[in-house]
C-alpha positions in Angstrom: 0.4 4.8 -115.3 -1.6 5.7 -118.7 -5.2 4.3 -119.0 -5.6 0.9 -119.6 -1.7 0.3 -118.3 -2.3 -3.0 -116.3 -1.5 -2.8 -112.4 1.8 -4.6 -111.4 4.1 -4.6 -109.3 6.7 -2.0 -111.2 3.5 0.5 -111.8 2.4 0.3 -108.5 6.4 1.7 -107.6 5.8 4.2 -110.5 3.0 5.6 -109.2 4.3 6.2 -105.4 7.3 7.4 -107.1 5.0 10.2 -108.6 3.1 10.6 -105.3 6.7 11.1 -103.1 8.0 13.6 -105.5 4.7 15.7 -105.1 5.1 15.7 -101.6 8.4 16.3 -101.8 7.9 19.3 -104.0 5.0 20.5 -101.6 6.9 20.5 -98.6 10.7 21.7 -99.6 9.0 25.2 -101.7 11.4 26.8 -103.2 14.3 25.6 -101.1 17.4 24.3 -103.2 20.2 25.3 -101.1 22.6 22.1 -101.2 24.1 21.7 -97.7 27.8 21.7 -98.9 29.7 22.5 -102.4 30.2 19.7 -104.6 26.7 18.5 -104.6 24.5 17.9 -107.5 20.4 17.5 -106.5 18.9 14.4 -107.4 15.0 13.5 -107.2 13.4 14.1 -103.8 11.3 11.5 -102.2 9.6 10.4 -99.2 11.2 7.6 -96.6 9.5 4.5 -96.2 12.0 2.8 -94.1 15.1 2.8 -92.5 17.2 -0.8 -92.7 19.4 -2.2 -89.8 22.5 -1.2 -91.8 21.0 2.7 -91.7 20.1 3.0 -95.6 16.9 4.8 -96.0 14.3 3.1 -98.2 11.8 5.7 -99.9 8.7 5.3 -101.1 9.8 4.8 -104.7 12.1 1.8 -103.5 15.5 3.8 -103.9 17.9 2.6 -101.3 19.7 5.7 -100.0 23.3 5.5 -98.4 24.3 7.8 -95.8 27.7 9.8 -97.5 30.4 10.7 -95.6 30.1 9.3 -92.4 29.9 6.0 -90.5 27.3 4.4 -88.2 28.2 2.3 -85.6 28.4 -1.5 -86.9 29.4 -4.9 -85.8 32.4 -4.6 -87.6 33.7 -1.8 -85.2 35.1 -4.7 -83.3 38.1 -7.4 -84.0 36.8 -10.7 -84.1 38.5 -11.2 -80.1 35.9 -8.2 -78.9 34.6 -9.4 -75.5 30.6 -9.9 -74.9 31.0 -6.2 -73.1 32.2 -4.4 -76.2 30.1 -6.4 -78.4 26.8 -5.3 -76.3 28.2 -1.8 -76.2 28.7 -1.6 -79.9 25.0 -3.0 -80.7 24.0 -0.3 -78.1 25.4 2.6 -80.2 24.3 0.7 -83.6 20.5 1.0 -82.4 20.7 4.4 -80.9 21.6 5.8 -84.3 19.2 3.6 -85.9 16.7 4.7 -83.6 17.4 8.4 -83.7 16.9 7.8 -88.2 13.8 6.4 -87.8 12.3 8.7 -85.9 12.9 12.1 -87.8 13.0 10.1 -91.5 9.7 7.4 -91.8 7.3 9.0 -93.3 8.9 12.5 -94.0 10.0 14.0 -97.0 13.7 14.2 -97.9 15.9 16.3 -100.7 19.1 14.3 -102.1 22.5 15.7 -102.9 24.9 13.7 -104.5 28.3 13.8 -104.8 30.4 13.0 -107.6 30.2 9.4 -106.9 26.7 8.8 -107.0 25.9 5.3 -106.7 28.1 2.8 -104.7 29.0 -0.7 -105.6 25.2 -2.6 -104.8 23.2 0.4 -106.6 22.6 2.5 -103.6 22.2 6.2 -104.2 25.0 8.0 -102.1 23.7 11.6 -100.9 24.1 13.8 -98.3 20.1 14.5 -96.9 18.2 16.7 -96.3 15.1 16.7 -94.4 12.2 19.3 -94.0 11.2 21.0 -92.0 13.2 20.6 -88.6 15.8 18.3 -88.8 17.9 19.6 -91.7 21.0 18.2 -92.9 20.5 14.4 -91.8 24.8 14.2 -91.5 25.4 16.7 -89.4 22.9 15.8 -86.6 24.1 12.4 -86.7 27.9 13.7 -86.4 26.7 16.1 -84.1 25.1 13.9 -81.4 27.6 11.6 -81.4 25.9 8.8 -83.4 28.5 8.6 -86.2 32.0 9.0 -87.1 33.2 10.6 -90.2 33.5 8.0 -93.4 34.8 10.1 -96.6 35.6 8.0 -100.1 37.0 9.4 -103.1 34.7 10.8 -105.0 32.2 11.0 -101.7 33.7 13.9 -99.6 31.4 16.3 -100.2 30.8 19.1 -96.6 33.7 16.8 -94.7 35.5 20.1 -93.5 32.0 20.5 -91.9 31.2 17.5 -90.6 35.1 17.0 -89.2 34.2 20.5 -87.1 30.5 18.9 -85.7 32.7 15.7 -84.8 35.1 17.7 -83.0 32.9 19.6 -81.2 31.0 16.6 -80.8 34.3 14.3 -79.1 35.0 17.3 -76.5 32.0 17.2 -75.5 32.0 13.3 -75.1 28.4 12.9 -77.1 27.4 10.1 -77.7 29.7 7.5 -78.6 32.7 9.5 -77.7 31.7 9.1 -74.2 32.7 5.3 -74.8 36.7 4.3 -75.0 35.8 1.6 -78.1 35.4 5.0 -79.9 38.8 6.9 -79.1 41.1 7.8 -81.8 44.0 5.8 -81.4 47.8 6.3 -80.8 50.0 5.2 -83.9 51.2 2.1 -80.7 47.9 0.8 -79.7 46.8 0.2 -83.5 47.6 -3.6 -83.9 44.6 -5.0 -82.0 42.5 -3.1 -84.2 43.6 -4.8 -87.3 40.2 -5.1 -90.0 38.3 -2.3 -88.3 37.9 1.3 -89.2 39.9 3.8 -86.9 41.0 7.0 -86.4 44.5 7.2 -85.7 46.3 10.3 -84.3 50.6 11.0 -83.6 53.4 12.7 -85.0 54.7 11.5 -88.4 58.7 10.2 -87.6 59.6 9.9 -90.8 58.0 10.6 -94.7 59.5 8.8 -97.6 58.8 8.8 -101.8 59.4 5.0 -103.0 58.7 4.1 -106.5 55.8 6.7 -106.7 54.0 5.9 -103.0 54.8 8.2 -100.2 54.9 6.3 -97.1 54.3 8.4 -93.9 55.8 6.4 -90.7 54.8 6.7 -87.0 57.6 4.8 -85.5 61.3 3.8 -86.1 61.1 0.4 -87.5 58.6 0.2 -90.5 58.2 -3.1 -90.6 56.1 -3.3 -87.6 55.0 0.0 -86.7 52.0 1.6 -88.4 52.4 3.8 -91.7 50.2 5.3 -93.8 50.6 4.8 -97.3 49.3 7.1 -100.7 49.8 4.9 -103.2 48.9 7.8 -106.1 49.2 11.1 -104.4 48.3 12.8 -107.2 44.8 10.9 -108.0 44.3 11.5 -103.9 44.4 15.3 -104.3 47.6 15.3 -102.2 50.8 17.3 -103.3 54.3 14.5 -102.6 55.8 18.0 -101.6 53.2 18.6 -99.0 53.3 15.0 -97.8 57.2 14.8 -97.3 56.7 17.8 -95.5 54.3 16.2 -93.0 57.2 14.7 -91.2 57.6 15.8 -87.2 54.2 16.5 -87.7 51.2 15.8 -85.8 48.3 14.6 -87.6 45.1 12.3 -87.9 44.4 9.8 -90.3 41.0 7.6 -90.6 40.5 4.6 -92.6 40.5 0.9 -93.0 43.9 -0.4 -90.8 45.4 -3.5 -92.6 48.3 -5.8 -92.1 51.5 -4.7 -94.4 54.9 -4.5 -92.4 52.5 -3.3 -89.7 49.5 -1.9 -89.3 48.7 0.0 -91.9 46.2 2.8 -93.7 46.0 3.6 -97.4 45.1 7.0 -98.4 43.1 7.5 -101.5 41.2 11.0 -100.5 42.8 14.2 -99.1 39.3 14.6 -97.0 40.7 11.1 -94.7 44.1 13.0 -93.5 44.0 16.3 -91.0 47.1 18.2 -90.7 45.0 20.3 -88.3 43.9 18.5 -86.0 41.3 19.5 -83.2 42.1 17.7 -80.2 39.4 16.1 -78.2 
């Protein structure tokens, strides 16, 4: 605020927003090293809260969304979940919660953004980093088992990495991996899980080109069995060569399953399909 500027509500903000970057600065030094490639810093700032949907609220009232992964959430569940899976799922939602709140109120965090920097409500989407201790927020999530790997286009930024620490993490059953509601499915068991994000895992039977999409199928009838379907392979980062030549493959796929002659995924990223997969 400059002299004589009259204390409201918006300079009050400006003022912490000063403050967090100071302590910010003071505490991070000289340390710029962004925690994946692909990442552009943005301003550092202190957390003032963390919200039952896991978005960090600093002290200069950004809203700060978690990139790349997924905490556990209501919606894990179809709307037929049973009381058990229901409690389960709250369980794991307030574990992670619990585990952000205590190594991010109060401390100082650096921001790295990836191309797509803001999501649809005005949230800054950045991988975080916290000092000292902690370090790369993402990775301890994914690597205690407190979250699943979320990419989006544009939003990918250190997925090879995290895809590794949730590997690592699954074999080791950590965390939510230790519960079934958690397990990447088989290409068969996908219909319940219709409206609910999912990892799905089998051997491609057939890949087609039609009109432009590439349709990869996981059993013999297509109009029931699940696919997964890149509408613009190109604008994914995905080759159509590459893709036809998925077939007898096995792979993994994550992503929002929907009902279109089947369950279904649509692949907008390269980062949401594995061709490699490590089993666990």
């Amino acid at each position: 605020m400059t002299p004589g500027q009259p204390w409201t509500r918006r300079g009050a903000l400006v003022a912490l927003a000063g403050v967090s970057a100071v302590c910010a600065r003071a505490a991070w030094g000289s340390d710029d090293v962004a925690p994946a490639a692909g990442l552009s810093p943005a301003a550092d700032g202190v957390v003032r809260a963390v919200g039952d949907d896991g978005v960090l609220v600093l002290e200069d009232a950004r809203r700060v969304r978690l990139a790349a992964l997924r905490l556990p959430h209501a919606t894990d569940l179809p709307p037929d979940a049973s009381a058990d899976e229901r409690t389960r799922v709250a369980a794991w939602a307030g574990a992670a919660r619990d585990r952000l709140r205590a190594v991010c109120v109060g401390r100082p965090v650096r921001l790295w953004t990836p191309r797509v920097a803001r999501d649809r409500y005005g949230r800054v989407v950045a991988q975080v980093v916290l000092s000292p201790g902690v370090g790369w927020l993402q990775a301890d999530l994914i690597g205690r088992g407190l979250a699943r790997v979320a990419t989006m286009p544009g939003a990918a930024a250190g997925a090879d990495r995290l895809l590794r620490l949730e590997a690592r993490a699954r074999i080791a059953r950590r965390g939510l991996w230790d519960d079934p509601l958690y397990a990447p499915r088989a290409p068969t068991e996908t219909w319940p899980w219709i409206g609910t994000f999912q990892i799905v895992r089998g051997t491609v039977r057939d890949a087609a080109r039609v009109r432009g999409r590439v349709y990869l199928n996981f059993g013999p009838d297509w109009r029931r069995d699940f696919t997964v379907m890149v509408e613009r392979p190109r604008d994914a980062g995905l080759a159509v060569a590459d893709l036809l030549d998925l077939k007898h493959q096995f792979i993994q796929v994550r992503g929002w399953l929907f009902p279109t002659n089947g369950p279904m995924i649509a692949l907008d990223h390269s980062e949401a399909l594995e061709a490699h997969v490590i089993l666990g």
